[in-house]
MARDOGU-792680 format. One record per residue (C-alpha): residue number from 0; x, y, z. Coordinates in pm, 1 decimal. Layout:
BEGIN
<num = NUM&x = X&y = Y&z = Z>
...
end
This chain:
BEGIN
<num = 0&x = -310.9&y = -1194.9&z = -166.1>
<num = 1&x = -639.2&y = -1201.4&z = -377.6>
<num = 2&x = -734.6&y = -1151.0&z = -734.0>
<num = 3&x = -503.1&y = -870.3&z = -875.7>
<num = 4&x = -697.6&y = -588.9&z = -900.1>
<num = 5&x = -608.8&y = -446.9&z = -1264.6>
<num = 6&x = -706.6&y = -834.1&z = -1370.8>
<num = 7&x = -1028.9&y = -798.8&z = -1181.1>
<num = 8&x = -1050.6&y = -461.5&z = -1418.1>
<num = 9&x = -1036.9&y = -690.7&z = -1726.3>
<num = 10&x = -1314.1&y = -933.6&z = -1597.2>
<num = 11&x = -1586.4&y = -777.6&z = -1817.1>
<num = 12&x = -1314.2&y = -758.8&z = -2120.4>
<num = 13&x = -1188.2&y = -1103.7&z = -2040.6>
<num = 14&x = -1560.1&y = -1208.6&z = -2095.7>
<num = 15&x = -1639.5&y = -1054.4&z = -2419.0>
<num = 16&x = -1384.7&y = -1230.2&z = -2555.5>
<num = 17&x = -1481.1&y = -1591.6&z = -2435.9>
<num = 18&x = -1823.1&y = -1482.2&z = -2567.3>
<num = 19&x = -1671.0&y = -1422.1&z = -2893.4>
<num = 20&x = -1477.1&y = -1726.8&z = -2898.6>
<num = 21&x = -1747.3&y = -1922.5&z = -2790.9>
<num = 22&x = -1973.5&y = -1776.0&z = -3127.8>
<num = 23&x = -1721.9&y = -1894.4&z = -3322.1>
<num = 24&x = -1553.5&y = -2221.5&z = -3238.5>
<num = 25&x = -1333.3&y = -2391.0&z = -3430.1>
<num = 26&x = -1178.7&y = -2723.9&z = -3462.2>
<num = 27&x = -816.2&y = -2867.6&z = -3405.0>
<num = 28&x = -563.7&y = -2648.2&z = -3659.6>
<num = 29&x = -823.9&y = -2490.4&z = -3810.6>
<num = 30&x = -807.8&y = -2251.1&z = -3534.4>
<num = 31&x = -784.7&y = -1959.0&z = -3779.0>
<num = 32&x = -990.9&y = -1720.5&z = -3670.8>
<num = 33&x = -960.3&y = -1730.5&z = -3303.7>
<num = 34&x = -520.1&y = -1734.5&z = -3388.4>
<num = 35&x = -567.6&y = -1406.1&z = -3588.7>
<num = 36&x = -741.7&y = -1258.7&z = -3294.7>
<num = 37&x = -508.9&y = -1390.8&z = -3025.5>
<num = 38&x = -256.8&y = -1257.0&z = -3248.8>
<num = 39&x = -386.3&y = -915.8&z = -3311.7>
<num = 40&x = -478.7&y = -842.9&z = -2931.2>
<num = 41&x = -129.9&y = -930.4&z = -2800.0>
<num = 42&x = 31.8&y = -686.7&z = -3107.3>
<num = 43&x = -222.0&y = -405.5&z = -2936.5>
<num = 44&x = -159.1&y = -493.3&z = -2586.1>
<num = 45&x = 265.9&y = -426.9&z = -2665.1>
<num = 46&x = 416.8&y = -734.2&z = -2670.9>
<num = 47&x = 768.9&y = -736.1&z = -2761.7>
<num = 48&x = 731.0&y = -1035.9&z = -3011.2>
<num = 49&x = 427.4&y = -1234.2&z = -3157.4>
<num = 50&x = 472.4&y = -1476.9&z = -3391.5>
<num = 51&x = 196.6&y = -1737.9&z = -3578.2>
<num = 52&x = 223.4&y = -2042.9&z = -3727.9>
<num = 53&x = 423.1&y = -2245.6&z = -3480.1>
<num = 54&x = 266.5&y = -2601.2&z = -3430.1>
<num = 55&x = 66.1&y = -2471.1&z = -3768.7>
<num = 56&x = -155.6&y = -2272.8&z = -3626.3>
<num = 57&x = -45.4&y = -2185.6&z = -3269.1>
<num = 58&x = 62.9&y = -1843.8&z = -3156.9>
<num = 59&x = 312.3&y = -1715.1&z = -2944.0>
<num = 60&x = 353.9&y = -1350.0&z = -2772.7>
<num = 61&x = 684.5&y = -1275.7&z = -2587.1>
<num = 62&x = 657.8&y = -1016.0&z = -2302.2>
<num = 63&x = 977.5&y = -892.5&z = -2116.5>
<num = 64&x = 1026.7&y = -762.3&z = -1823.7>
<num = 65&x = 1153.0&y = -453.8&z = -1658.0>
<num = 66&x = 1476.3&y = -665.8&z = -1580.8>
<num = 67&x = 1632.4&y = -923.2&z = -1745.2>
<num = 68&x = 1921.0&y = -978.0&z = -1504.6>
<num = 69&x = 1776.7&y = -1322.6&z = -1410.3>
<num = 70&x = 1789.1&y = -1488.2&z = -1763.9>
<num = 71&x = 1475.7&y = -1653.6&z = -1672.0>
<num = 72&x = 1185.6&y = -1746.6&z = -1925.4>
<num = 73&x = 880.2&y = -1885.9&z = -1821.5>
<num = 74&x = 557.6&y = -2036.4&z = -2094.7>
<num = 75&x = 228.7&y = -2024.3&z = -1982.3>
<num = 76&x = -6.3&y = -2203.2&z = -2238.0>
<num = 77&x = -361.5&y = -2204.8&z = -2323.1>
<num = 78&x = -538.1&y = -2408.3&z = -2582.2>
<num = 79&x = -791.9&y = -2249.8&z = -2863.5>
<num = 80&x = -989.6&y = -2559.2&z = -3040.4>
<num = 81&x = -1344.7&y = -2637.8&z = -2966.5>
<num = 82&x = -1522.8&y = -2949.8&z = -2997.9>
<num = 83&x = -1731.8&y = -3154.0&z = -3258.2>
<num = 84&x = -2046.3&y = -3133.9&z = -3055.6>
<num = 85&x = -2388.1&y = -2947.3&z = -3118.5>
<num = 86&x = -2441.4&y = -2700.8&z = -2831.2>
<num = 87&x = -2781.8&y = -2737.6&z = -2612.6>
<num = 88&x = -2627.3&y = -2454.2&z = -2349.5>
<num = 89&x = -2876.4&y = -2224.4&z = -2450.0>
<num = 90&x = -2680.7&y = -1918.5&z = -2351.6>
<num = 91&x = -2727.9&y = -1633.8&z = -2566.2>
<num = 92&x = -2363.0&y = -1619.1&z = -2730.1>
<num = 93&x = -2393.1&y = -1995.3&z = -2780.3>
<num = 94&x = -2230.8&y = -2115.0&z = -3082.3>
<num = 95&x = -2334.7&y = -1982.8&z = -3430.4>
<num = 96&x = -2140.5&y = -2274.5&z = -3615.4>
<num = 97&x = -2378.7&y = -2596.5&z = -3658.4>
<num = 98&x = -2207.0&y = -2912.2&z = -3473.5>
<num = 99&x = -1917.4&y = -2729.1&z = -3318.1>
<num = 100&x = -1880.9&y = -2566.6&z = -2968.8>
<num = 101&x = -1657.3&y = -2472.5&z = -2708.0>
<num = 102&x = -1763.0&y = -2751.4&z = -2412.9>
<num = 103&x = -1435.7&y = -2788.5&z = -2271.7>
<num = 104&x = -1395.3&y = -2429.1&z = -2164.9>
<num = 105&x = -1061.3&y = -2351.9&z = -2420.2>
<num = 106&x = -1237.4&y = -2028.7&z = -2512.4>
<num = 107&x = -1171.0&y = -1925.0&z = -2102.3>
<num = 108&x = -827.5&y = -2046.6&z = -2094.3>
<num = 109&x = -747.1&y = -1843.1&z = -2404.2>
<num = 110&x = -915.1&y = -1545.3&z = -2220.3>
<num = 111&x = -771.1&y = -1589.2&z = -1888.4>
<num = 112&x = -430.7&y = -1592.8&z = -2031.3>
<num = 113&x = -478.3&y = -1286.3&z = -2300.6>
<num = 114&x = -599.2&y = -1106.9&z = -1969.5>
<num = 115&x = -263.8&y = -1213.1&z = -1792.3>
<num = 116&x = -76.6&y = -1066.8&z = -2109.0>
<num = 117&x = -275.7&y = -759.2&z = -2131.0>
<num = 118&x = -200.6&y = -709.0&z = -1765.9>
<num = 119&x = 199.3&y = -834.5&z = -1793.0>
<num = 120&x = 267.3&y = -622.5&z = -2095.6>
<num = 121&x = 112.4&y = -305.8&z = -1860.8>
<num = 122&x = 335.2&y = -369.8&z = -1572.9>
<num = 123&x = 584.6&y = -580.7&z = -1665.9>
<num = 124&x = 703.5&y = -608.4&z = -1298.9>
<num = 125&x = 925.6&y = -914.4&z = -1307.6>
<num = 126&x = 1266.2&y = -958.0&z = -1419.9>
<num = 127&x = 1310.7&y = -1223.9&z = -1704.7>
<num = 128&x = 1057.7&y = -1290.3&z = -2014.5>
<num = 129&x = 723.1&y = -1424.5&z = -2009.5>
<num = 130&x = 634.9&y = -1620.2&z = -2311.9>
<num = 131&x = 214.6&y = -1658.1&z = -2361.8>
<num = 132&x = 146.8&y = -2011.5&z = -2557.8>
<num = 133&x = -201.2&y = -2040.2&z = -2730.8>
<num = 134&x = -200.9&y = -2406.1&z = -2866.5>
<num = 135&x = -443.4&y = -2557.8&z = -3146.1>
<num = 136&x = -557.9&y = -2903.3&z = -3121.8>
<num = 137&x = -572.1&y = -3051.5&z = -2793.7>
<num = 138&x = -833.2&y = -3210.2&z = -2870.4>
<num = 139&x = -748.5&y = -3514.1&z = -2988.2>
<num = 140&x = -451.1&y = -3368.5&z = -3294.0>
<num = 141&x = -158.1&y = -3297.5&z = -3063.2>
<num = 142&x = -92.7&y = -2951.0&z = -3092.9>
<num = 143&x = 134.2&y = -2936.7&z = -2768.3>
<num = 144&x = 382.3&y = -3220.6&z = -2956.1>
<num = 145&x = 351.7&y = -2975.9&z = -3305.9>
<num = 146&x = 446.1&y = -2650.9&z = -3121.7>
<num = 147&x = 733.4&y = -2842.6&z = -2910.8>
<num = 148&x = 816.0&y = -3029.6&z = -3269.5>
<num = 149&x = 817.8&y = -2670.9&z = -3452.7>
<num = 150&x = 1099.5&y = -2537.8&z = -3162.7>
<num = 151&x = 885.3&y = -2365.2&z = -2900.8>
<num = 152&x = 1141.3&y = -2473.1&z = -2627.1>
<num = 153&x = 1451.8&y = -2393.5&z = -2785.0>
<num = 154&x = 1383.8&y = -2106.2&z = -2952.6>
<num = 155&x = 1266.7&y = -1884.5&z = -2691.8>
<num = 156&x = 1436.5&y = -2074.0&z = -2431.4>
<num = 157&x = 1198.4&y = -2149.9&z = -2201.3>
<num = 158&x = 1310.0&y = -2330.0&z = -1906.7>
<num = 159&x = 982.7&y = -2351.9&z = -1727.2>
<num = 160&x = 636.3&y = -2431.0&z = -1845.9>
<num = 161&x = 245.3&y = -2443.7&z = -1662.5>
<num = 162&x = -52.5&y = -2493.3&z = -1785.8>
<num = 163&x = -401.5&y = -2433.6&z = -1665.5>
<num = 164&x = -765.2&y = -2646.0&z = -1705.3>
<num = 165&x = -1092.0&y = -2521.4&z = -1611.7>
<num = 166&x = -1248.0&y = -2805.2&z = -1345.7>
<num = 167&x = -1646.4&y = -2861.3&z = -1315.2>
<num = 168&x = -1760.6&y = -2956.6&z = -958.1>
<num = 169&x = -1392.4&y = -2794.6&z = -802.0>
<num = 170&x = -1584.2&y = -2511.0&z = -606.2>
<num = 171&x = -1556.8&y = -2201.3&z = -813.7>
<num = 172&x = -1181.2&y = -2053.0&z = -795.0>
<num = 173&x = -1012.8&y = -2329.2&z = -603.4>
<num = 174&x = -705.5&y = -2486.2&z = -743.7>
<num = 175&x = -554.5&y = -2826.3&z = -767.6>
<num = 176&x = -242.4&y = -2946.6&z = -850.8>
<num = 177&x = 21.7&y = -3243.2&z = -747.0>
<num = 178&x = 375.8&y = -3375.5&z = -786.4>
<num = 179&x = 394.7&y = -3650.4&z = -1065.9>
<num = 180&x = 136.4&y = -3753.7&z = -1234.6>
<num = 181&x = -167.4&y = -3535.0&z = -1322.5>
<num = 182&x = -397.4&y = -3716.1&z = -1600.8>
<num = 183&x = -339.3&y = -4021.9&z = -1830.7>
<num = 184&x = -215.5&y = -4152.7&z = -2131.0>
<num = 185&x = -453.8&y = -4170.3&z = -2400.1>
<num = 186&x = -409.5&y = -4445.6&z = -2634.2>
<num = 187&x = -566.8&y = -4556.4&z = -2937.7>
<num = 188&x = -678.6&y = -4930.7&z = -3033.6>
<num = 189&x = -832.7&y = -5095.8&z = -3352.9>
<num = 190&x = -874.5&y = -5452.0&z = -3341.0>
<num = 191&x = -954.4&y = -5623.6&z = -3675.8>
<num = 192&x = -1113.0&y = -5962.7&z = -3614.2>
<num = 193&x = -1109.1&y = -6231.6&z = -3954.9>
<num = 194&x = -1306.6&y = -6523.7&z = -3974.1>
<num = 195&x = -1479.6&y = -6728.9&z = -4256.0>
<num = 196&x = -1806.2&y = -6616.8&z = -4370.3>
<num = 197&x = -2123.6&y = -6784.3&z = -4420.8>
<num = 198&x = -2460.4&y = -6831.3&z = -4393.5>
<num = 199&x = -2633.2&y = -6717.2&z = -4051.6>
<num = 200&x = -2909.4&y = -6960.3&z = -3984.0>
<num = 201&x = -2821.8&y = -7254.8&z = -4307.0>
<num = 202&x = -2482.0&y = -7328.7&z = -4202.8>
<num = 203&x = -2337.8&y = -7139.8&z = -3909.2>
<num = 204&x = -2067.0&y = -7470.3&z = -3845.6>
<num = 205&x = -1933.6&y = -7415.2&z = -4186.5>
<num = 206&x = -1800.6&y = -6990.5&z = -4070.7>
<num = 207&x = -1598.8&y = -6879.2&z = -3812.0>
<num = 208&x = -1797.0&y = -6618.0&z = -3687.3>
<num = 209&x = -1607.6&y = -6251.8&z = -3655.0>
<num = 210&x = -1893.3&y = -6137.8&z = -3421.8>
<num = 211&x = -1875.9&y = -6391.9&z = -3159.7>
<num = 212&x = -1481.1&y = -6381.8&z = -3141.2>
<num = 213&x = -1507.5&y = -5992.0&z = -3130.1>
<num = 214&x = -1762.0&y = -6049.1&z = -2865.1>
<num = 215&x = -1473.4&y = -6291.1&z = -2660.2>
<num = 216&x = -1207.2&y = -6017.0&z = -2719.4>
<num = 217&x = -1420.6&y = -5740.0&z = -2551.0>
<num = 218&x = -1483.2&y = -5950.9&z = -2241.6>
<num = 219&x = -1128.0&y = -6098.6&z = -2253.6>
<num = 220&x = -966.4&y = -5747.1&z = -2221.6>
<num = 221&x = -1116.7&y = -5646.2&z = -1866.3>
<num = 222&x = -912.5&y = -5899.2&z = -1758.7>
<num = 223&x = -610.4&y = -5724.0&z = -1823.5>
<num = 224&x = -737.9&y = -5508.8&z = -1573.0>
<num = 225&x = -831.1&y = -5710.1&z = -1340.1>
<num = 226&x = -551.1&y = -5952.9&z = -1345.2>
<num = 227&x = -256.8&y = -5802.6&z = -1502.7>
<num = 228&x = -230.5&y = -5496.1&z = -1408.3>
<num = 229&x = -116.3&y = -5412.4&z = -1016.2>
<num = 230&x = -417.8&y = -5310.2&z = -802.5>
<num = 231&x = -255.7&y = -5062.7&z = -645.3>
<num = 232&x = -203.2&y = -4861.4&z = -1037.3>
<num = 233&x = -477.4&y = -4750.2&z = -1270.5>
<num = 234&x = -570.3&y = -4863.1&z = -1662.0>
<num = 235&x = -891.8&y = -4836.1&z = -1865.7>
<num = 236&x = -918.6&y = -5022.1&z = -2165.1>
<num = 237&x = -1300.0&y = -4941.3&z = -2282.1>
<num = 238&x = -1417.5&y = -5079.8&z = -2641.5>
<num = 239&x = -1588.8&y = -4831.2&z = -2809.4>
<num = 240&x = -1665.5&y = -4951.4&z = -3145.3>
<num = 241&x = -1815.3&y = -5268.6&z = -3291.3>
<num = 242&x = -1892.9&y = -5289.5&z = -3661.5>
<num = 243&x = -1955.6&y = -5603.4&z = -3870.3>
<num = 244&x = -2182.7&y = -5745.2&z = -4085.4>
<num = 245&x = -2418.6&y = -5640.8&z = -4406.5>
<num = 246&x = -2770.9&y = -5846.2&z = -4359.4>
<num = 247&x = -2946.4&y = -6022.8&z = -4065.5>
<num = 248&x = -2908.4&y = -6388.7&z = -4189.9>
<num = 249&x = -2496.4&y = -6348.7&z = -4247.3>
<num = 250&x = -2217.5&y = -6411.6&z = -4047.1>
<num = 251&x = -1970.1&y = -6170.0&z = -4132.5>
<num = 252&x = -1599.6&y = -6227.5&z = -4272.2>
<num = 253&x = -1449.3&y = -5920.8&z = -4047.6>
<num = 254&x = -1482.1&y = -5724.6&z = -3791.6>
<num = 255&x = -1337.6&y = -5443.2&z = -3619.5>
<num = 256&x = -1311.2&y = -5314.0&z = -3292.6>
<num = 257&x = -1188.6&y = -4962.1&z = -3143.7>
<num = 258&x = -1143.6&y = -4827.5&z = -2818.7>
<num = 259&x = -926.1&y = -4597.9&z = -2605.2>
<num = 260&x = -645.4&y = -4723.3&z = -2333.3>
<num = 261&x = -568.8&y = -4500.6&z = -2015.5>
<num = 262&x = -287.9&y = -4542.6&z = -1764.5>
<num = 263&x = -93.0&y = -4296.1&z = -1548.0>
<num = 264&x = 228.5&y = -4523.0&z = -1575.5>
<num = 265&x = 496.9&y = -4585.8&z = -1862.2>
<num = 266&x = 531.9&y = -4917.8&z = -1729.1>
<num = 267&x = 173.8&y = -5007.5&z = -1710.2>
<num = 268&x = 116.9&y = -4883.2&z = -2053.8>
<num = 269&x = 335.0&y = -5066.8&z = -2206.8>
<num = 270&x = 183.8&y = -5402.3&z = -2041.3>
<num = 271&x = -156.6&y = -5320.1&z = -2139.2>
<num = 272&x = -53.2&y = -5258.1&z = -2491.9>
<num = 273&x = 132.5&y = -5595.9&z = -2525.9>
<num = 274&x = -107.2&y = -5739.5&z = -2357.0>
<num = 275&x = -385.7&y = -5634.6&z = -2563.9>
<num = 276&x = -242.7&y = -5759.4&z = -2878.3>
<num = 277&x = -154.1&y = -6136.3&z = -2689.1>
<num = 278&x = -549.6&y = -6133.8&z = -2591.2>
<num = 279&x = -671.3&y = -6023.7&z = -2884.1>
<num = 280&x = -446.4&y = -6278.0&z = -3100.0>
<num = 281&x = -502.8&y = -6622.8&z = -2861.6>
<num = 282&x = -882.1&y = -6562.0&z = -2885.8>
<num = 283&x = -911.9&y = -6496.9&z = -3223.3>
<num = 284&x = -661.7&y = -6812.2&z = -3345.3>
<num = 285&x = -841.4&y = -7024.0&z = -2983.4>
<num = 286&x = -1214.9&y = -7020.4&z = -3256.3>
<num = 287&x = -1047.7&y = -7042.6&z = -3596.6>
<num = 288&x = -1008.0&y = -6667.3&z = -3707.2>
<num = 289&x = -728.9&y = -6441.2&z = -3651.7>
<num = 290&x = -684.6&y = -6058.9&z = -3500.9>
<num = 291&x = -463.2&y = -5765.4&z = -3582.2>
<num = 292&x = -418.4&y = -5524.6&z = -3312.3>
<num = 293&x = -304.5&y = -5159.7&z = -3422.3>
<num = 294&x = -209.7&y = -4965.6&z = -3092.9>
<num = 295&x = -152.1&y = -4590.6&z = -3172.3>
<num = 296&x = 44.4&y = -4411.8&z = -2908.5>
<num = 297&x = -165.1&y = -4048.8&z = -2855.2>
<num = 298&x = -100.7&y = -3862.1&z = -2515.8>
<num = 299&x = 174.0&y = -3976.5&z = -2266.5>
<num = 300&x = 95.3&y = -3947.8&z = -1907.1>
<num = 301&x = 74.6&y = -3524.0&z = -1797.1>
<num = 302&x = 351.3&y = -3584.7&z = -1516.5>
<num = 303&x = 381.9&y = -3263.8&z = -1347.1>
<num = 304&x = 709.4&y = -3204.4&z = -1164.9>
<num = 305&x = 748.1&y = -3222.7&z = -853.7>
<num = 306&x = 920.1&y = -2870.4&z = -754.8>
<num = 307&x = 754.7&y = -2670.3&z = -1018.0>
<num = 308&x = 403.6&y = -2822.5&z = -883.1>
<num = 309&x = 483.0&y = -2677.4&z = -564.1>
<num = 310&x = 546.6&y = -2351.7&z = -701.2>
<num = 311&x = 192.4&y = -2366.5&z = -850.5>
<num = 312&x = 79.2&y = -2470.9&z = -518.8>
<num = 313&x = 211.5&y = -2154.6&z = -388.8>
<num = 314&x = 117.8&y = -1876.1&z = -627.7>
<num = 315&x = -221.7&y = -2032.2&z = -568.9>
<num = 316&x = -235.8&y = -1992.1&z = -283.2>
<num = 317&x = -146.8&y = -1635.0&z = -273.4>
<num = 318&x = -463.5&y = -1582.3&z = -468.5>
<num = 319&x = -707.0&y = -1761.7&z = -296.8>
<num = 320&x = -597.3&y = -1843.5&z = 62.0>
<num = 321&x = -438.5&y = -2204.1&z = 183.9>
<num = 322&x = -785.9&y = -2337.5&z = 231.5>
<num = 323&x = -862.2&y = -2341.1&z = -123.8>
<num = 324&x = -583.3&y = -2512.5&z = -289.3>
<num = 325&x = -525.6&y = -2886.1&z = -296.6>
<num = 326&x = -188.6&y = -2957.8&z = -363.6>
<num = 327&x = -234.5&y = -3355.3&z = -303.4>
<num = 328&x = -517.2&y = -3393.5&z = -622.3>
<num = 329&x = -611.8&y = -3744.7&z = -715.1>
<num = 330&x = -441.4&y = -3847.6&z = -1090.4>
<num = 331&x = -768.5&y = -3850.4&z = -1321.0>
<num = 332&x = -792.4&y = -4060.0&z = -1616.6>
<num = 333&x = -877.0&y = -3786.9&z = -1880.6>
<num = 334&x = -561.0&y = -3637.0&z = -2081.8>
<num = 335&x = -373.9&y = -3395.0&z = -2185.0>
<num = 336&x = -146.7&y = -3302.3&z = -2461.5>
<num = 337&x = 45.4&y = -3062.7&z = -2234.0>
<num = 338&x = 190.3&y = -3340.1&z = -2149.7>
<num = 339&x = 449.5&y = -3320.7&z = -2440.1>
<num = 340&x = 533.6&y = -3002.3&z = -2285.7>
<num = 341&x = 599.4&y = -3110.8&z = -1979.7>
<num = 342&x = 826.3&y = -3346.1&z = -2141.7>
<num = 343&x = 1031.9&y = -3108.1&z = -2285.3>
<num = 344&x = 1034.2&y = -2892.7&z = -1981.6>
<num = 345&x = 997.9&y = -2904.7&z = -1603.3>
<num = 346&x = 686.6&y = -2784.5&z = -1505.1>
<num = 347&x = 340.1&y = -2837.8&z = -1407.4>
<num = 348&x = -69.6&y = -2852.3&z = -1490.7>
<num = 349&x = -288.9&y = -2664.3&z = -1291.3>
<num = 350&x = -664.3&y = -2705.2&z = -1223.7>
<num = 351&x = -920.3&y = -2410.4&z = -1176.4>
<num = 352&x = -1251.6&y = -2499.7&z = -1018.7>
<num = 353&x = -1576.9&y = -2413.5&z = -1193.9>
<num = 354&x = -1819.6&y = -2468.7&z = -948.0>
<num = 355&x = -2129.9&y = -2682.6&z = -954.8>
<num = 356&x = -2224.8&y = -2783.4&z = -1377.8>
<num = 357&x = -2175.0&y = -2926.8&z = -1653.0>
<num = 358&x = -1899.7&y = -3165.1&z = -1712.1>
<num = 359&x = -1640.1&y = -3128.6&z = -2013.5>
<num = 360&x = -1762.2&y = -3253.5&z = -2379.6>
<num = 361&x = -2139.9&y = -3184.8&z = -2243.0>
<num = 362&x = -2337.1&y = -3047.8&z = -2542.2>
<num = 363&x = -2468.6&y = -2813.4&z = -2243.6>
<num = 364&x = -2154.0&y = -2732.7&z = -2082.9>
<num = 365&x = -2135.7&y = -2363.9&z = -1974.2>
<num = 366&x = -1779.0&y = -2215.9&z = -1864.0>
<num = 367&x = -1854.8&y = -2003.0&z = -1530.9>
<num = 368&x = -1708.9&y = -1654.7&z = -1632.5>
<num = 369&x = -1665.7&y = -1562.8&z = -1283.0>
<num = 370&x = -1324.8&y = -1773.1&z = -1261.5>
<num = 371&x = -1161.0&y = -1540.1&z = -1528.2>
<num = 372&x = -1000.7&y = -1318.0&z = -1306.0>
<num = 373&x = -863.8&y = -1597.0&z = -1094.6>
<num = 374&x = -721.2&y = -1782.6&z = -1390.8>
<num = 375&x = -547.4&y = -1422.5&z = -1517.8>
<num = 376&x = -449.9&y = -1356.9&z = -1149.6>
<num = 377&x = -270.9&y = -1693.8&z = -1107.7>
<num = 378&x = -52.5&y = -1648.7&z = -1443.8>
<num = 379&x = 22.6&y = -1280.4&z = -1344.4>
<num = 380&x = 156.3&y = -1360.4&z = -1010.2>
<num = 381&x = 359.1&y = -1683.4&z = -1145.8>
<num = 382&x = 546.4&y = -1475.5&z = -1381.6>
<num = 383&x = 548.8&y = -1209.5&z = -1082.2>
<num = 384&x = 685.1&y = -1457.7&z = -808.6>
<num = 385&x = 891.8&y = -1657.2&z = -1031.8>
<num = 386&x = 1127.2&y = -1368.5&z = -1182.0>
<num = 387&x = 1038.1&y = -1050.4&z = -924.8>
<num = 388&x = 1186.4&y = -768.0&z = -1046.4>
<num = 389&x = 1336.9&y = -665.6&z = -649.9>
end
């Protein structure tokens, strides 16, 4: 079955509104503008409830069917929040706000799945209620956890839950998807290395240099990696940030490290973090100095289930032929914060391909409008195939 056709109707609406979105990005909550607007479309397009503010600035629109014999609700989320990044797309509705832009496509989700409502709230050919999910801060603040946190599960009762990411270098309107895990953890380290100062060049025996045990700590950590983690299971631990030191001829008292931490494994997570602490700690004491690891939990692993991934599987299928999905998709080691979703609920995280481009948190990323109507047509015919109205 291919792209519905009343979606295909909306692709020219569907884009104005990325293009609008993508003028004005915003940033984590402050997602005001783009909320108001999410809000006020699904109000016009007849949804039976929208409400604001849940997760602070998220926004939810509740669509019921024809029938409601089946008792079954279903969430379909999109996220709103741009990026910190100057735009070099040079596309003509690039971003009018200096150091801010949409380069990881959530102006297309939000699109794709306003089209979906606009076209649900028409038809409303399924028995049970569809509840649309636009989520602020996925980028980096955890607005899946806040909406979850603020009772988007319980009080709508959603019993299912999908979400949907735009994919560069997928050819253009295939989809992925796979049983268990999806995309990593995302973890947060900070390392703060304390020696003894002193003078550089004069009287470097007399310190205990922060640099050089920072510098043993970087190295040190691959080898958690390498040698403590099974080879057959994934990890990244990559150092990001070095800072230390006020004048060329000093060694400095402190310094501090930060980095990220990615596994697609509770177990292996929780390895890597003690680990990273025991490394950090033996080194530091092993020249003199001593090291405080602070390990900040951020994004659990996106673990899609199993039976609600095949569903996915399916629907896409029904859209864009058996040849074009790939239900067997490699884990990748970016995140998600649908993951806390997916805790709360069964369900599953979808990928839409983009074609040939830019990748995600490019300052020239460009989202490929002509996947709109296949994002739209996959949430129409979820909600249509998972509660048909007979």
């Amino acid at each position: 079955m291919p792209i519905v056709n009343r979606v295909a109707a909306l692709s020219d609406e569907m884009a104005a509104w990325r293009h609008d979105f993508h003028e004005n990005p915003e940033l984590l909550y402050e997602v005001h503008r783009t909320a108001g607007i999410v809000a006020d479309r699904l109000r016009e397009f007849g949804c039976d409830e929208v409400v604001t503010g849940i997760g602070r600035t998220g926004v939810v629109g509740v669509i019921r069917g024809r029938k409601s014999a089946s008792g079954k609700t279903i969430g379909l989320r999109a996220d709103m929040d741009a990026l910190p990044i100057m735009e070099t797309s040079g596309v003509p509705y690039a971003s009018k706000v200096p150091g801010k832009m949409h380069a990881c496509g959530h102006d297309g989700h939000t699109a794709m799945l306003l089209g979906a409502a606009k076209y649900l709230a028409e038809t409303r050919n399924f028995d049970g209620t569809a509840v649309m999910i636009f989520q602020p801060a996925e980028e980096g603040g955890g607005g899946g956890k806040a909406m979850v946190e603020d009772g988007l599960m319980t009080r709508w009762n959603i019993q299912e839950v999908y979400g949907m990411h735009n994919m560069p270098n997928l050819p253009e309107g295939h989809f992925a998807t796979t049983p268990g895990p999806m995309l990593a953890s995302s973890d947060n380290i900070q390392i703060t290395v304390r020696g003894k100062g002193g003078h550089a060049g004069a009287g470097p025996h007399k310190s205990v240099d922060s640099v050089l045990i920072g510098s043993q700590i970087v190295n040190a950590l691959q080898s958690i990696v390498a040698r403590n983690v099974d080879p057959l299971k994934s990890a990244v631990i990559s150092i990001t940030q070095f800072h230390s030191g006020t004048a060329f001829n000093i060694i400095p008292e402190v310094a501090e490290l930060a980095g990220t931490v990615r596994t697609l494994d509770p177990e292996v997570r929780d390895l890597v973090e003690r680990r990273i602490g025991e490394v950090a700690d033996s080194i530091a004491r092993a020249y003199g100095g001593s090291a405080e690891t602070k390990y900040t939990r951020m994004y659990p692993v996106t673990m899609n289930h199993a039976r609600e991934a095949g569903i996915a599987a399916d629907v896409a299928r029904d859209i864009v032929g058996t040849d074009r999905v790939n239900d067997k998709f490699v884990p990748m080691m970016g995140a998600e914060d649908f993951s806390f979703m997916l805790e709360a609920r069964p369900g599953a995280m979808v990928l839409v391909g983009m074609g040939d481009g830019n990748e995600c948190h490019h300052p020239a990323y460009v989202f490929n409008d002509n996947i709109l109507g296949h994002g739209a047509s996959f949430w129409a015919r979820l909600v249509e195939t998972r509660m048909p109205a007979g």
